[in-house]
N, C-alpha and C positions, 0 to 999 in steps of 0.2 A: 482177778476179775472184779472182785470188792469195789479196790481201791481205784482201780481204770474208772468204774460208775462213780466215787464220790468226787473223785476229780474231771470230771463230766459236768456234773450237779453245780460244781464251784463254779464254773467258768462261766455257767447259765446265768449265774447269781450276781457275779461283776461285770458279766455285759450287760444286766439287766438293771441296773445300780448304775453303772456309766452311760448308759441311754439317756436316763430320768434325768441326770443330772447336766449333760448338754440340753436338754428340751427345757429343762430351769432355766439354763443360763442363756439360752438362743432367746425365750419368753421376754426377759429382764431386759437384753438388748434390745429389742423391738419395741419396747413400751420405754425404750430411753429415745430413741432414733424418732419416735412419734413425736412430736410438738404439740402444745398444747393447741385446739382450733379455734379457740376462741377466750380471748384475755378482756375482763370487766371491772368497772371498780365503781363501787359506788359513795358518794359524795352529800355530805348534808347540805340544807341552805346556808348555813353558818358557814360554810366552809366555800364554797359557789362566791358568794357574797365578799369575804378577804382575799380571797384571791382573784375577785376582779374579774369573774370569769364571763362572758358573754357568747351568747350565741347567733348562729346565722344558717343558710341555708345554699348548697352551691347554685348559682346562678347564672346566664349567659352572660359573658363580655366578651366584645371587641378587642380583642387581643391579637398581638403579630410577632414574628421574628423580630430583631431589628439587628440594623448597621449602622456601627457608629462610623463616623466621617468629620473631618476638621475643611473649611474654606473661609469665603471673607464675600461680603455683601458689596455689589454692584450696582450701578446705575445702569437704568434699561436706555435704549438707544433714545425712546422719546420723551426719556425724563433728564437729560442730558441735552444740556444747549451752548454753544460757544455768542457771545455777542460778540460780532465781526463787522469790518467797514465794506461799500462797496466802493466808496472813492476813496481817494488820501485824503491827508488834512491834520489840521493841527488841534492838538485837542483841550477846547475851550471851557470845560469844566467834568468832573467825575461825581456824579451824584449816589453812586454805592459804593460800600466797601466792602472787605472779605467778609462775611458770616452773615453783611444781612438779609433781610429776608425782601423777597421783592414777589408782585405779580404780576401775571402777565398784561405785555403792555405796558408795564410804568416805563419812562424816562430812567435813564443807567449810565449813558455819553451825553455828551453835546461839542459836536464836532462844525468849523469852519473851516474855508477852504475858496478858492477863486473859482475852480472848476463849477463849484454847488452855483454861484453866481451864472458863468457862462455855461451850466444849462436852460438852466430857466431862461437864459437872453434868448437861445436857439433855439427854445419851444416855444417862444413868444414868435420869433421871426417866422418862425414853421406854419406857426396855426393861421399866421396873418396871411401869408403867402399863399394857401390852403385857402381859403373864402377867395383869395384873385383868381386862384384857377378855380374853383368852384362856381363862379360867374361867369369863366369865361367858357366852360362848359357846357354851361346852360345857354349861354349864348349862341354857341357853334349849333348844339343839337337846334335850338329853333329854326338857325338860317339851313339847318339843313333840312331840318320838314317841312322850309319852303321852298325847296329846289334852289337856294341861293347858294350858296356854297359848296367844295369839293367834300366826298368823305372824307378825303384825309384830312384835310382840316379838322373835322371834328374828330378824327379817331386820334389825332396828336393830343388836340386839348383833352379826351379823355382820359389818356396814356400819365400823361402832365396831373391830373386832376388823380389820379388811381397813385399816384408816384407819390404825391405830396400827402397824402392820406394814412399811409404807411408809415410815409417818418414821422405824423404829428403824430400817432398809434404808439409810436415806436418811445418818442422822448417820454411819451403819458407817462409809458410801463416805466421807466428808468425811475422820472422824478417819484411815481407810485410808490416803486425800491425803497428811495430814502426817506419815504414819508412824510411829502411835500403835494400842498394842495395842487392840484392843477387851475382849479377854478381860481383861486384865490389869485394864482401866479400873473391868470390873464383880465387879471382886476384889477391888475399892476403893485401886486403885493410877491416883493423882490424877495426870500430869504436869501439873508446868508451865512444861516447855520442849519444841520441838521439835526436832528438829536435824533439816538440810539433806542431801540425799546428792549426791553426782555422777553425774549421770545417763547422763554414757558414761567411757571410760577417758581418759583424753588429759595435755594440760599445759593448766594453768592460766593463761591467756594474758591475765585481766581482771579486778580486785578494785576494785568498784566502792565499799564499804563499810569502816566499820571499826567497832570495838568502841563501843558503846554509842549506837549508832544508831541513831533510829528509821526503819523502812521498812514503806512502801504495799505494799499488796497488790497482784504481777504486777512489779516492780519488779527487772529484774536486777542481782542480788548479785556474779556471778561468770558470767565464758565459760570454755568449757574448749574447747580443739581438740585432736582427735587427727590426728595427721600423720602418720597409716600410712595414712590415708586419703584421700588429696586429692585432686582434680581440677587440669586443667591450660587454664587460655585463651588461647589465641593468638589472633592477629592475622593476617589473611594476604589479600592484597591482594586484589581482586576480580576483575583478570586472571586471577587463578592457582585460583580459589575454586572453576573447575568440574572441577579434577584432583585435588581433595580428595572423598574419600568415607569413611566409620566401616567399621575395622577395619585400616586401613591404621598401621604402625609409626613412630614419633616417636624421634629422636634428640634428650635434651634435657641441653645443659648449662648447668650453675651458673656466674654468673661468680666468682670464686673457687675453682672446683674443676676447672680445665681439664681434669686430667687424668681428672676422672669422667662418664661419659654414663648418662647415665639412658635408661631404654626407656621408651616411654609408646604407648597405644594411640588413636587418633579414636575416639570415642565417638558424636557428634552434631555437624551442623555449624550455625552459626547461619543467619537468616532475613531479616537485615537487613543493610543498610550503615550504618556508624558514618558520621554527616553530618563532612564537610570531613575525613573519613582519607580514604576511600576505600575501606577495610575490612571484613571478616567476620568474629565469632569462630567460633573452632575451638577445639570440646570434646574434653579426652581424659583416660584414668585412666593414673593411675599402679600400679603392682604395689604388693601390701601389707606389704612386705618391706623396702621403700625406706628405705635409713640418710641421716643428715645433711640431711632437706630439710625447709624448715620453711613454713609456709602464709606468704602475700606474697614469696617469692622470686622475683624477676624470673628467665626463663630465655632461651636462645636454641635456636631447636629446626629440626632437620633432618627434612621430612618426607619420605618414601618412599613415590613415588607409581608407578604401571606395574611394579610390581616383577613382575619373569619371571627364568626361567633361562635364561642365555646364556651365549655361548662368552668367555672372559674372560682375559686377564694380568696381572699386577702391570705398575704402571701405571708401570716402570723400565721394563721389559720394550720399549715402541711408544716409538720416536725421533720427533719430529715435527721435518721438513724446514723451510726458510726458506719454501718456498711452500707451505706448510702440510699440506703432506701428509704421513701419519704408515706407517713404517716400523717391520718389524722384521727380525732376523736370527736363521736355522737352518741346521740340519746337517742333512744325512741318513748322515753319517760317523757313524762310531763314536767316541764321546764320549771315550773313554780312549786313543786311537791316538795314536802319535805326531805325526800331524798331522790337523789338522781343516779342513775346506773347509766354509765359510761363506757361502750367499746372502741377498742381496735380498730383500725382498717389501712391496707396497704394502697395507695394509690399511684398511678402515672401521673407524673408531670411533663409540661406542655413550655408554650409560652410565658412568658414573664413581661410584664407591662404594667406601669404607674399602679405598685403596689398590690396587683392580683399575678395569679398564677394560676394555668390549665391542667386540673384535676379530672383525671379518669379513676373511678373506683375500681379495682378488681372483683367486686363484688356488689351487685344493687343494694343500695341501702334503702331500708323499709321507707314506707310512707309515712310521713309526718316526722322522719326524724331531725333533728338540728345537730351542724358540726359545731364546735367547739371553734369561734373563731379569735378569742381573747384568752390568752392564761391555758394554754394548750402545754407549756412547759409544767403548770402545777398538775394535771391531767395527768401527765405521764408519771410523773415522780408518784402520784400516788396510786397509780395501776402497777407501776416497779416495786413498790414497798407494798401492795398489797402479795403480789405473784411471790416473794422473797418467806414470806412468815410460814 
């Protein structure tokens, strides 16, 4: 019975001894499993100062998704002009050549021909013919408001006088066409050449003719584009085609002019898929102001789509971790003090546009404090070498 009670006693002893010593060891783990809640490091001026460190504050910016997109710059329908004949004729001198620049209205052809000659003879014959029956009108109508005469007399001479009216109307418009006085014509001032004008301002982009030419009527002579005016088509995948809508902003640059961007607006978007792209176009204008861009220039263009204002940093400013989480560092110390104390903070990232990025804190940060927008790499290295001692 002794020995039953001492080996009773023992058992008590080692499960009371193997208790303690999991409650040690469960302790130890839980205060390993815990992370530290908060990581700081504090930093002299001296040290602020060599490492270039500067500060800032998150701020609103305009920021958007974007789509990139590759096309090539277009002339719009009314910045695009063909100079074309209305009659034949042979052509008596070319006063442009490809590239230069004309406005509108100048002289471009100077075109001769017999025809030019026998209208003018027939709007001459016309107009004259036109005052005989125009008198003889007047005539009839008086013998008829004296009871001398039948109506039909006068309703013929009307008829006659109403006929010839129309055709001298008729040749005005025509010689108008080739831009030929009429007045002058019936002063007895015969041309017999026309010349050509330009019909909008632009560059001479196409000389289809030369001196002593003969050309058809409707036959284009000459294109002229103006490039202050152009359109812009892109391409843009049909994943991406329903985050495109018109009035939305285009970043467009020239290969060759890296360092220039162009603004450009959506206009309209297209209605089809281009068979075996996969693609849509996408219409937009250019500002009319535009230097250096010339119609078929291939471009590459940054669309900006969800654009809102949002909380934002220069995109130095968020450290992104090896396990991808992105980080920044602030003060709520006074930025000129001889020593500055430095925390942590986990953030969301957003948007990315012309060197900011949309930052969400996981945590409000105090009033007054400043992020760490320059030298955010020496910040961490020396919050890691302090956390490590």
């Amino acid at each position: 019975m002794k020995n039953i009670s001492r080996s009773f006693i023992l058992l008590l002893v080692l499960a009371a001894l193997f208790a303690t010593g999991c409650k040690q060891k469960l302790s130890q783990t839980q205060e390993a499993a815990e992370p530290a809640t908060h990581k700081s490091v504090i930093l002299s001026r001296q040290q602020l100062k060599e490492a270039g460190i500067s500060f800032g504050t998150i701020n609103q910016q305009l920021l958007s998704a974007d789509i990139n997109a590759r096309g090539k710059l277009f002339p719009k329908p009314e910045s695009c002009a063909a100079v074309s004949t209305l009659v034949g004729g042979r052509v008596e001198r070319v006063l442009k050549t490809s590239g230069q620049q004309v406005v509108q209205g100048e002289p471009v052809v100077v075109m001769a021909d017999f025809q030019i000659v026998e209208m003018q003879e027939e709007y001459v014959s016309a107009a004259a013919r036109h005052e005989v029956l125009r008198s003889e009108f007047q005539r009839q109508k008086s013998l008829h408001d004296g009871n001398v005469n039948a109506r039909r007399q006068l309703e013929e001479a009307q008829a006659a006088f109403t006929g010839s009216k129309a055709k001298v109307k008729s040749l005005e418009a025509r010689l108008h066409l080739l831009g030929l006085d009429t007045s002058a014509i019936l002063s007895g001032r015969i041309a017999d050449q026309v010349v050509l004008k330009a019909p909008v301002q632009g560059t001479v982009t196409a000389v289809n003719i030369s001196q002593g030419m003969v050309v058809q009527p409707g036959m284009q002579l000459m294109e002229i584009i103006n490039n202050q005016h152009l359109g812009v088509e892109l391409m843009v995948f049909e994943r991406d085609i329903q985050q495109v809508v018109p009035g939305q902003r285009i970043d467009l640059t020239i290969p060759g002019h890296a360092q220039q961007t162009v603004e450009a607006v959506v206009t309209h978007v297209g209605a089809t898929v281009e068979p075996g792209r996969g693609t849509i176009r996408v219409f937009a204008s250019l500002p009319t102001s535009t230097d250096a861009v010339y119609s078929g220039m291939f471009v590459a263009a940054t669309i900006h789509t969800s654009e809102q204002m949002v909380d934002a940093l220069p995109e130095e400013a968020v450290y992104t971790a090896g396990d991808g989480s992105h980080l920044i560092y602030y003060t709520s110390s006074d930025t000129t003090s001889d020593q500055v104390e430095f925390s942590e903070m986990v953030v969301k990232t957003g948007f990315r546009e012309d060197g900011f990025v949309q930052v969400e804190p996981l945590q409000p940060l105090a009033k007054g404090s400043f992020v760490v927008v320059k030298g955010t790499w020496f910040v961490r290295a020396a919050l890691l070498g302090s956390s490590e001692e």
